[in-house]
C-alpha positions as CSV (number, residue, x, y, z in Angstrom):
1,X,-8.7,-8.5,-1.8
2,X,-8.5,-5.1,-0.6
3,X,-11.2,-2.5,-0.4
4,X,-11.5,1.1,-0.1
5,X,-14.3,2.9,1.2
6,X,-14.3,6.1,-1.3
7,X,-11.9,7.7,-3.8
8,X,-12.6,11.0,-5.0
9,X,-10.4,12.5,-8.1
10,X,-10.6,16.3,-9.2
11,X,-8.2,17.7,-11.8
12,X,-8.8,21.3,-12.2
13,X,-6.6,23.6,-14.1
14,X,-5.0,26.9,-12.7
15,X,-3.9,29.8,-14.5
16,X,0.1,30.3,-14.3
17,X,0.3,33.4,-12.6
18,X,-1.0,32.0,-9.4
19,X,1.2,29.2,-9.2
20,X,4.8,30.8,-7.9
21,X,5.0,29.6,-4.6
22,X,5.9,26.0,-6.4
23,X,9.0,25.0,-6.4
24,X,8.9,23.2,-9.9
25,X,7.4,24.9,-12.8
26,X,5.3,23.7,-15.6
27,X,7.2,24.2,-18.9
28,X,5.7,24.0,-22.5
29,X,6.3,19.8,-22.8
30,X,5.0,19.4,-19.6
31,X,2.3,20.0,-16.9
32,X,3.4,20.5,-13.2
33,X,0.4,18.0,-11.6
34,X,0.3,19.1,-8.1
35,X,-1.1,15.7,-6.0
36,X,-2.6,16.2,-2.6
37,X,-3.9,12.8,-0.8
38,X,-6.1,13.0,2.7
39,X,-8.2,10.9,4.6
40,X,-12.0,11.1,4.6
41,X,-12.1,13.3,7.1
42,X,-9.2,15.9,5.6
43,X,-6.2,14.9,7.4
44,X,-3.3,14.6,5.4
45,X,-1.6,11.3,4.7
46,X,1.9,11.2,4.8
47,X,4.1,9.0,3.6
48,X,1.9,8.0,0.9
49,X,3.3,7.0,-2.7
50,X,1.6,7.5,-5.9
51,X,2.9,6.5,-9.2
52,X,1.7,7.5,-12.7
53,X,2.4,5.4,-15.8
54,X,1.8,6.9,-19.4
55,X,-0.3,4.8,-21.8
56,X,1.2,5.9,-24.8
57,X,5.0,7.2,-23.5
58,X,5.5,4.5,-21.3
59,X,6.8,6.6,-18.5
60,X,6.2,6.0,-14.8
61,X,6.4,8.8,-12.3
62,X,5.8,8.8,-8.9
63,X,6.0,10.7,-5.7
64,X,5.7,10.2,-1.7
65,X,3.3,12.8,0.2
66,X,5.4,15.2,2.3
67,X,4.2,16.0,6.1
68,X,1.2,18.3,4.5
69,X,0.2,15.1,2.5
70,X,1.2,16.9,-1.0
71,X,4.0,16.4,-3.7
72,X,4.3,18.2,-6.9
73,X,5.8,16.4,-10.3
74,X,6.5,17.3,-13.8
75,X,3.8,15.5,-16.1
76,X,4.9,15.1,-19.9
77,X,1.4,16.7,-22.1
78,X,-0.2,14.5,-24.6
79,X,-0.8,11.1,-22.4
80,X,-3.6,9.6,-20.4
81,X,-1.8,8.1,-16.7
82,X,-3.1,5.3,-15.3
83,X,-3.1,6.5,-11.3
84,X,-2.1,3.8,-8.5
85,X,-1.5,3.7,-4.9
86,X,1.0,1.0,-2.6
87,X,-0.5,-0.8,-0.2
88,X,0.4,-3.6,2.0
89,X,-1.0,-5.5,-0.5
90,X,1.2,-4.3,-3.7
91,X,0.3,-1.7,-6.0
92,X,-3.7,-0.7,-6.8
93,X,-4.6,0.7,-9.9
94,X,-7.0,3.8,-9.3
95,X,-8.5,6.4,-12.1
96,X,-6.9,8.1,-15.1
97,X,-5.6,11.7,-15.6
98,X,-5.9,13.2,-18.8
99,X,-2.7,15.5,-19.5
100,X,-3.5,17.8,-22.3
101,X,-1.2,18.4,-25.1
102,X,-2.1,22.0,-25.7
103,X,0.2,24.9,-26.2
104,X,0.8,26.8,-23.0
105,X,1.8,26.7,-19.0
106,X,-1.0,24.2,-17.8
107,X,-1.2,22.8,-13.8
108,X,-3.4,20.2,-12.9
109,X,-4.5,19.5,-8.9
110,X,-5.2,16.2,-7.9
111,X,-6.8,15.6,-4.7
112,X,-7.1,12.0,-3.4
113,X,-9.1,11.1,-0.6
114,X,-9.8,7.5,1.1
115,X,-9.7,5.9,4.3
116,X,-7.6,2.4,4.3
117,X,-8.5,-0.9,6.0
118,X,-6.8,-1.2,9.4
119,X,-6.4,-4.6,8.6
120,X,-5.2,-6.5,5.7
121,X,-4.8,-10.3,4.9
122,X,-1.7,-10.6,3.2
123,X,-1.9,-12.3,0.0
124,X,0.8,-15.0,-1.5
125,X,2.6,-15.3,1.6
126,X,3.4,-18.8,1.7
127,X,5.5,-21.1,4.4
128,X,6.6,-25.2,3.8
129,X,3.8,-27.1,5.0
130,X,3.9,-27.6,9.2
131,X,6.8,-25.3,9.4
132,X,7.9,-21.8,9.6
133,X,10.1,-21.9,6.8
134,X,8.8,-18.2,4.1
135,X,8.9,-20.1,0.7
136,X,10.5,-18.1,-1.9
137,X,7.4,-17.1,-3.8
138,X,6.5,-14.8,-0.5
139,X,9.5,-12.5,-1.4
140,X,7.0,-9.9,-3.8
141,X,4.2,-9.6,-0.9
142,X,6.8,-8.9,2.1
143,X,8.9,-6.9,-0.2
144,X,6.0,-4.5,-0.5
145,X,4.9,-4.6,3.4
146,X,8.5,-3.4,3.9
147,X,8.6,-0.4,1.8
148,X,5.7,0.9,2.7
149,X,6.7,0.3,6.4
150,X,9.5,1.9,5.3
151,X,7.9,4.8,4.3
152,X,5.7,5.7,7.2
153,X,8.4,5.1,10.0
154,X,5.8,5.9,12.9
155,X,3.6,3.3,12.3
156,X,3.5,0.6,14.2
157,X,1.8,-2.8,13.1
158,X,0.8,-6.5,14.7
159,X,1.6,-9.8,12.3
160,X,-1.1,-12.0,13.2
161,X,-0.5,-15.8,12.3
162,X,-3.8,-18.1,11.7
163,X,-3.7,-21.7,10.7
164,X,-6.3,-24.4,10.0
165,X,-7.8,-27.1,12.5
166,X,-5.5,-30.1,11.7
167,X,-3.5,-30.5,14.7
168,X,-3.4,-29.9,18.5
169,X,-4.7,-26.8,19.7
170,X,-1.4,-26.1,20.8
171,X,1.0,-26.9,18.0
172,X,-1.3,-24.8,16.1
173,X,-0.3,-21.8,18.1
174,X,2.8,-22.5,18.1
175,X,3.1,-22.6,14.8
176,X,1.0,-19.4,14.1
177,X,3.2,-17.5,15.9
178,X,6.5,-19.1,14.5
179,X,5.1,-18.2,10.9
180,X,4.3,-14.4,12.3
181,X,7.3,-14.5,13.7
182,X,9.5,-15.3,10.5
183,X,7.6,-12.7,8.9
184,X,9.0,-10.0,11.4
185,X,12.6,-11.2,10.9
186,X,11.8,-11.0,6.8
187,X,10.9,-6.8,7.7
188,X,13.6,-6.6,10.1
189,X,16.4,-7.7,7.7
190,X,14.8,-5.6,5.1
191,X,15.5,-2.5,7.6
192,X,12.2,-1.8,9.5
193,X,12.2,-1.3,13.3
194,X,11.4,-4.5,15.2
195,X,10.1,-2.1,18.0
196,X,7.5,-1.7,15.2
197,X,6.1,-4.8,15.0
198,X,4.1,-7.0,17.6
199,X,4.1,-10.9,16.8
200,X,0.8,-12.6,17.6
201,X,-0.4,-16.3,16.9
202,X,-3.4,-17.2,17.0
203,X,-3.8,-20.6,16.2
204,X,-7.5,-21.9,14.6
205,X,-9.6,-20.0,17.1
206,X,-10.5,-17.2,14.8
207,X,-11.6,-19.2,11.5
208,X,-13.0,-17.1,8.5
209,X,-14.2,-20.5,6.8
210,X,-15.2,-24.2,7.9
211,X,-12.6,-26.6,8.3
212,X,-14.5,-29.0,6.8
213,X,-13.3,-28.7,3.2
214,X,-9.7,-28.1,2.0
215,X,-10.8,-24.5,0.6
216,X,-12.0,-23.5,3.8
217,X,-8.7,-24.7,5.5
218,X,-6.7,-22.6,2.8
219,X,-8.6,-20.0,3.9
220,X,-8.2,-20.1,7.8
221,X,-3.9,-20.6,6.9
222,X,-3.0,-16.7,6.5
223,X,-0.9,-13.8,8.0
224,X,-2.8,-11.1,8.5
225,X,-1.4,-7.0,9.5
226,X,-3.5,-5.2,11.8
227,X,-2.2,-1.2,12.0
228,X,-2.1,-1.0,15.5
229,X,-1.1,2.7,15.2
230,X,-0.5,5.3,12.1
């Protein structure tokens, strides 16, 4: 599971005049939400895609942060959008934004701020027992990994493979670096940089559960990213 440290959502309404510098224009069916997403600290994120999906409409809009970590969208009125974020890890759903339906020129500002996890344990990623081999059901998780890769093309990442205690010491590395590795050549053939990616395998010598009981060694058998730089 992932966690986030903070998220902080403020929708505040401006009057029309002041908004001519945007490029799009709010119109009388919908609102021009103008999203701006930072860290903590106030440095923009870039690179960073946020989607919208109407409750009642059904719509989905979405946009990717620009250098200044802003993007401005056309909002239909009269819906309440469930807010979420891509990760590594898939899609997160965040807060909702009430769009008014009321008569007029309305802009919204949405200011997101959080700081990610450098490092994420990638969920439903799945090999053939003792091998290498990616099962198909590890397609959805990588898929994601990819795009957002994709997305932020100066950030460079590690793929660090773990397995459980049943085996030589050394098979087990062997192995956790052939399952990292396999992982790479998924990203790779999905268009990221292998320049990008560092391939590490460390065996079982950094356990996050006894090996004593099956769930425990479920637990130690993961691929884990670590954002070695943004």
């Amino acid at each position: 599971m992932i966690h986030y440290r903070q998220l902080f959502l403020i929708v505040t309404i401006f009057i029309p005049a002041l908004m001519n510098a945007q490029t799009l224009e709010p119109t009388e069916i919908s609102a021009l939400l103008n999203v701006s997403v930072s860290s903590m600290a106030g440095k923009p994120r870039t690179g960073e895609m946020i989607s919208l999906a109407g409750q009642k409409n059904g719509k989905t809009l979405s946009g990717i942060t620009d250098a200044k970590g802003k993007f401005s969208v056309l909002v239909p009125k009269g819906d309440v959008y469930d807010i979420s974020y891509k990760t590594f890890g898939g899609d997160v759903n965040y807060k909702q934004i009430a769009i008014d339906k009321q008569e007029g020129l309305l802009t919204y500002q949405l200011d997101i701020k959080y700081d990610p996890p450098k490092t994420y344990t990638l969920e439903n990623v799945l090999f053939d027992t003792g091998k290498s081999t990616l099962r198909a059901a590890s397609n959805k998780a990588l898929q994601d990994l990819a795009e957002v890769l994709m997305l932020k093309p100066t950030m460079v990442i590690e793929i660090g493979g773990h397995t459980d205690s049943v085996g030589s010491a050394e098979s087990n590395l062997k192995l956790s670096y052939d399952r990292a590795n396999s992982v790479k050549i998924f990203l790779v053939n999905k268009g990221v940089g292998g320049e990008r990616i560092m391939v590490m395998g460390y065996g079982d010598t950094r356990p996050v559960a006894a090996n004593s009981t099956e769930e425990g060694r479920r637990q130690n058998r993961r691929t884990v990213v670590t954002i070695v730089k943004e």
